[in-house]
C-alpha positions in Angstrom: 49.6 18.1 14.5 47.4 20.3 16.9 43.5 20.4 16.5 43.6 24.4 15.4 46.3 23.0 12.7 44.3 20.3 11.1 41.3 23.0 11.2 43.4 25.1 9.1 45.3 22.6 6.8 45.2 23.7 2.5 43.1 21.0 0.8 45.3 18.8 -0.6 42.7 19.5 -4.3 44.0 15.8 -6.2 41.1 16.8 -8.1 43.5 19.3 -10.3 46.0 17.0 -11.0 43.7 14.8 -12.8 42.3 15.4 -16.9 38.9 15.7 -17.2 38.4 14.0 -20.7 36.2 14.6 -22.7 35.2 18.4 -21.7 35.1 20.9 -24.7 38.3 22.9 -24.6 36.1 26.3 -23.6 34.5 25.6 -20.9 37.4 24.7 -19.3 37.4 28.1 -17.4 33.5 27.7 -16.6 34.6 24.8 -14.6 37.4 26.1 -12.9 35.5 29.3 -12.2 33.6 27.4 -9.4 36.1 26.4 -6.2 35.1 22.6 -5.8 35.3 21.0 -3.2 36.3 17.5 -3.8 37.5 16.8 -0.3 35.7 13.6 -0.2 38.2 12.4 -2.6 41.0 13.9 -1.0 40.1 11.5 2.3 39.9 8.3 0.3 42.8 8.7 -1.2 45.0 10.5 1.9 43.4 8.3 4.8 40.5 6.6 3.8 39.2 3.2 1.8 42.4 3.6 -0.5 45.0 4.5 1.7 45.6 1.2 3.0 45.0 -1.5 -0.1 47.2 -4.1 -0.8 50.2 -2.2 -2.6 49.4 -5.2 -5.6 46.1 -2.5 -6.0 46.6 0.0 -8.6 44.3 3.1 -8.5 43.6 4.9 -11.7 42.6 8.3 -11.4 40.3 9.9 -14.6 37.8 13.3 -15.0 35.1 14.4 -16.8 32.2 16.7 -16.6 28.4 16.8 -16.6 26.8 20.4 -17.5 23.9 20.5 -15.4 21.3 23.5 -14.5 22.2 24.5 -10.9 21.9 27.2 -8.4 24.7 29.1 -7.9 25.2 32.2 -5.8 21.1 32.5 -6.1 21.1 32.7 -9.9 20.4 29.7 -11.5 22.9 28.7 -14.9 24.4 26.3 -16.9 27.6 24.7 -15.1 29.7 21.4 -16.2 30.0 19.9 -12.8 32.9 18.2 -12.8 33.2 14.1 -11.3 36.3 11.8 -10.8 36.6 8.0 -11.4 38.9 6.0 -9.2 39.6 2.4 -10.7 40.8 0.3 -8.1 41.9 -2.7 -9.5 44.7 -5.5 -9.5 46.0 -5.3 -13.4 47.1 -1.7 -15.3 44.5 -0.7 -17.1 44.7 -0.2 -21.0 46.8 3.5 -21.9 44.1 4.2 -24.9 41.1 5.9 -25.9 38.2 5.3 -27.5 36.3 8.2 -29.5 33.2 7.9 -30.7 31.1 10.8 -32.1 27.7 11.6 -33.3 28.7 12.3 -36.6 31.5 9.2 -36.9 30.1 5.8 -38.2 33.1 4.2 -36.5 34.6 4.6 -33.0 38.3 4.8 -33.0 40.5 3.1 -30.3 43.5 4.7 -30.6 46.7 5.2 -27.8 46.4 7.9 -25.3 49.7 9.1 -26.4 48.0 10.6 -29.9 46.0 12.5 -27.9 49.3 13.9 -25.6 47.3 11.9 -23.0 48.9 9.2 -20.5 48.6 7.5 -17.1 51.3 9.5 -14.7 52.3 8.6 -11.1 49.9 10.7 -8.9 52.0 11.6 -5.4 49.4 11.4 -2.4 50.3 13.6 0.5 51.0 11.4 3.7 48.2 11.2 5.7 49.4 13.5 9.0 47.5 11.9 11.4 48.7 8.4 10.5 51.6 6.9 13.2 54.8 7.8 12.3 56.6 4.0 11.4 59.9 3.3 12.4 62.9 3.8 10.2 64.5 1.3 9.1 68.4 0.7 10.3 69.1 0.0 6.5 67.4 1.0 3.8 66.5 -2.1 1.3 66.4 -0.9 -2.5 64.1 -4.3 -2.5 61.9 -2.0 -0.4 61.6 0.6 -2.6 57.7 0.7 -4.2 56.0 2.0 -7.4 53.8 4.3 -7.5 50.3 2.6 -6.9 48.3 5.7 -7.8 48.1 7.2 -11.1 46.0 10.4 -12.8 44.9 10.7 -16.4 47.2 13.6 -17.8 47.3 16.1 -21.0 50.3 17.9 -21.7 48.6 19.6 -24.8 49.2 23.6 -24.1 46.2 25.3 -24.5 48.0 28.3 -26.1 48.5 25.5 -29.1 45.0 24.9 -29.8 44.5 27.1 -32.5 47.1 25.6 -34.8 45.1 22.2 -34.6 42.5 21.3 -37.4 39.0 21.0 -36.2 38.4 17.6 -36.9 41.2 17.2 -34.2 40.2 19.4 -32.0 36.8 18.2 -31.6 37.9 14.6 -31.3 39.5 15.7 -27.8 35.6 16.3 -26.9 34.5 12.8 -27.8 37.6 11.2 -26.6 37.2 9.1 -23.3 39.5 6.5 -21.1 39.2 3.1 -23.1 38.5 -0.2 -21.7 36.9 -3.6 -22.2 35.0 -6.3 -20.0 35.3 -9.4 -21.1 31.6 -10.9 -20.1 29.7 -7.3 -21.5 31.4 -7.8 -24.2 30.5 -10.9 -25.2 26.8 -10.5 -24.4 26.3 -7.1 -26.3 24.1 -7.8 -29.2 25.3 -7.1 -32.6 24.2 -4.3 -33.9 21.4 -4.9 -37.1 20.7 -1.6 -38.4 22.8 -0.9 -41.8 23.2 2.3 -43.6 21.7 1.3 -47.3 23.0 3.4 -50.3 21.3 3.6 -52.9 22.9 5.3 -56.4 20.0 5.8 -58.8 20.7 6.7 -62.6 20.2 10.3 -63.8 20.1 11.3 -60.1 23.3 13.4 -58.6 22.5 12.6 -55.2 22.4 9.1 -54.0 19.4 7.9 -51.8 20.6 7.1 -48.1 18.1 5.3 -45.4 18.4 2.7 -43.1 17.6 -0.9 -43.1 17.2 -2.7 -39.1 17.2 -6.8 -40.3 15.9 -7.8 -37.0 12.9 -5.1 -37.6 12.4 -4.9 -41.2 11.1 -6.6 -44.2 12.9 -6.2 -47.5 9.6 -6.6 -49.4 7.7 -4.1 -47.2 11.0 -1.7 -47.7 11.4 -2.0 -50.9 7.4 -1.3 -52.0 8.1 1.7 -49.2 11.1 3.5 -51.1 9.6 2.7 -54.3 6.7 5.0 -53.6 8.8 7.5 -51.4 11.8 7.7 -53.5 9.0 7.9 -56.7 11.3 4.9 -58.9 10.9 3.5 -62.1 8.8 0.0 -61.9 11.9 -1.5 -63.8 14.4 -0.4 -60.8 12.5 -2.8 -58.1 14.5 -5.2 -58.9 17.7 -2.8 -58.7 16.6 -1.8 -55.2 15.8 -4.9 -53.5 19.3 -6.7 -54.8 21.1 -3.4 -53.1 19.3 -4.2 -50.0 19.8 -7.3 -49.6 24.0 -7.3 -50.5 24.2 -4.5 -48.5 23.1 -6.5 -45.2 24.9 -9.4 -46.2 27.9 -8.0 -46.3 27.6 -5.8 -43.3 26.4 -8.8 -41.3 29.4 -11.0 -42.5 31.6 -8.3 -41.3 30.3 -8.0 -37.9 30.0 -11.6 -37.2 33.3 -11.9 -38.2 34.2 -9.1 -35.9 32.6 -10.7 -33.1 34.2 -14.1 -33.9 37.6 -12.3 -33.8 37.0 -10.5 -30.7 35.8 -13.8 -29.3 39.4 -15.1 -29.6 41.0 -11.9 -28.7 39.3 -12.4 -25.4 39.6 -15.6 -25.0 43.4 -15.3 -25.3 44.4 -12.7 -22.7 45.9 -13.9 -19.7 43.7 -15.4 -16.8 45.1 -13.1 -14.3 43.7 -9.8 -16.8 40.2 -11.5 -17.3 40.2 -12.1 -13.6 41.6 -8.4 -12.9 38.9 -6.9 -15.0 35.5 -9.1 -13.7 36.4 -8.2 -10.3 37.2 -4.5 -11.0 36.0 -1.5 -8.9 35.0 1.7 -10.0 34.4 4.7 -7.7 32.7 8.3 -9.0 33.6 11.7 -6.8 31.2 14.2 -7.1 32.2 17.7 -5.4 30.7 18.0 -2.1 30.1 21.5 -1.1 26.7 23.3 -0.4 27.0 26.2 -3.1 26.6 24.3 -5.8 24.6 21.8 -3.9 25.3 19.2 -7.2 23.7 15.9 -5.0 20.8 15.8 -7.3 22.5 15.3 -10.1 24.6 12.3 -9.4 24.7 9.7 -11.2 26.4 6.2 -11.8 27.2 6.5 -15.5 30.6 6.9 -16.5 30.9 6.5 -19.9 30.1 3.5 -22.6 33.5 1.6 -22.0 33.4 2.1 -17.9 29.5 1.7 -17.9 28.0 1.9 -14.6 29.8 2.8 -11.1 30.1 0.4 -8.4 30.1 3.3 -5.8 29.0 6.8 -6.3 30.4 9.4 -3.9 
C-alpha cells in the first residue's frame, strides 16, 4: 500500500459494531448524529497493543454513553458521548447482565439473551501494513483459530419497541454488562440500612422510613417517629418490636447471602479467579477536535466493571 493510499484509507469505525448498553433508546440518534472518531480504537485493535496478544487472550468489546455539556460546532448542548470498554483478559467473561435501577430495591442478574443481547465474534480488518506471512503448503484444520475478539450485540429492532411494556423498556436503560471480582467482592461491606414498614391501625397508608443499624439507635428512633408519626403512647411498644424484627431478619438474610456468595467464590475454578484478579480493562473515548470530549474522561465504567485500568 502507497503513502497517498493509506492517507486515504475509510476508517475501519469497530466502534459501530459494538452495543452501547445502557443508553435510553431515544437518544440513540443524538449520538449517531455526531461522526466520532474512535480511530484510537481502531489502531489497538487493527495494529496496535491488541493486535499481537497471545491468541489464549480474549478481548471483549462493550459501549455506553456519558451525556455531557460540550461545544459543538460553537454552540454549546447536551451530547451522550459515547466510550468503549475493551476487556482483555485470559477466561470468557460471564454472557449476563446486571440491572439495577433507582426505583428497584433489588438488582437483577439475569442472561444477556433476555435482553436479545450476546457476545458475537467481532472480525478485525488485517492490519495492511503488517508483512504478508507465508502460506502454508497444507493447510492444518488444527490451525484453524477462534475468534479472539468479540462485541456486545442487540438484535432488538428498533421498529419493535413500541409493542414492549415500559417496565421492559426502561430496564434496557439500566441494564449493563455483568461481572464479578472475587477479592471486591468479598471486601464490600454489607449493606445496614433497612427499609422499616410500619402498618399502624385505623391508618390506610402504612408509615415507611429507614433504619441504618450501624448509625442508629432504636430507642432514639423509636422516641423520633413517635413524635413525628404523632402515635398512641400504647403503640411504643408496637413500634420498637417492628424495628427491631425488621433488622433481624434483614440482617440474617444478608449474612447469609454473603456466607453463600463466600462459597460460590470459593468454588470456581483457580484458573477463573486467576483470570479475573489479573484482568485488564481499557476505556476508548472518541478522539477528534470538534467535540473536543478530553475533559470529560473518566475511568468509571460501571458498578460491576468499577474503575479502568487504562483510559484512552
Amino acid at each position: 500500500m502507497s503513502a497517498s493510499d493509506s492517507e486515504h484509507e475509510e476508517p475501519a469505525n469497530l466502534w459501530k459494531e459494538v452495543f452501547l448498553c445502557g443508553t435510553e433508546w431515544h437518544t440513540f440518534q443524538d449520538v449517531h448524529a455526531v461522526e466520532w472518531d474512535f480511530s484510537n480504537l481502531d489502531k489497538e485493535l487493527i495494529s496496535g497493543q491488541f493486535s499481537n496478544l497471545d491468541e489464549k487472550r480474549l478481548l471483549y468489546l462493550f459501549g455506553g454513553t456519558e451525556p455531557q455539556m460540550v461545544d459543538y460546532k460553537g454552540e454549546s448542548r447536551v451530547i451522550p458521548i459515547p466510550f468503549i470498554v475493551v476487556v482483555d483478559s485470559t477466561y470468557p467473561v460471564p454472557e449476563q447482565l446486571g440491572i439495577n435501577a433507582v426505583q428497584m430495591t433489588e438488582e437483577s442478574i439475569v442472561p444477556m439473551s433476555r435482553f436479545k443481547m450476546g457476545w458475537h465474534p467481532l472480525e478485525v480488518p488485517r492490519d495492511e501494513n503488517a508483512p504478508v506471512p507465508e502460506r502454508p503448503k497444507k493447510r492444518s484444520r488444527a490451525a484453524k483459530k477462534k475468534p479472539q475478539v468479540f462485541a456486545l450485540k442487540c438484535s432488538q429492532r428498533g421498529s419493535a419497541l413500541r409493542q414492549l411494556s415500559e417496565e421492559r423498556l426502561h430496564k434496557f436503560d439500566y441494564c449493563m454488562p455483568y461481572i464479578m471480582f472475587p477479592k471486591k467482592a468479598l471486601a464490600e461491606p454489607i449493606d445496614t440500612a433497612v427499609e422499616i414498614i410500619l402498618v399502624v391501625p385505623g391508618r390506610t397508608a402504612p408509615s415507611v422510613f429507614e433504619f441504618d443499624w450501624s448509625m442508629d439507635d432504636v430507642d432514639d428512633m423509636v422516641e423520633e417517629k413517635m413524635t413525628e408519626e404523632e402515635l398512641p403512647a400504647d403503640f411504643k411498644a408496637t413500634l420498637e418490636k417492628t424495628i427491631r424484627d425488621t433488622v433481624n431478619t434483614v440482617k440474617a438474610e444478608r449474612r447469609a447471602a454473603r456466607a453463600q456468595k463466600k462459597a460460590e467464590i470459593e468454588a470456581l475454578p483457580a484458573a477463573l479467579t486467576e483470570a479475573l484478579d489479573n484482568l485488564k480493562v481499557h476505556k476508548f473515548y472518541p478522539c477528534q477536535k470538534d467535540p473536543d470530549v478530553s475533559a470529560f474522561k473518566s475511568r468509571f465504567i460501571n458498578r460491576y466493571y468499577g474503575q479502568a485500568t487504562e483510559v484512552h
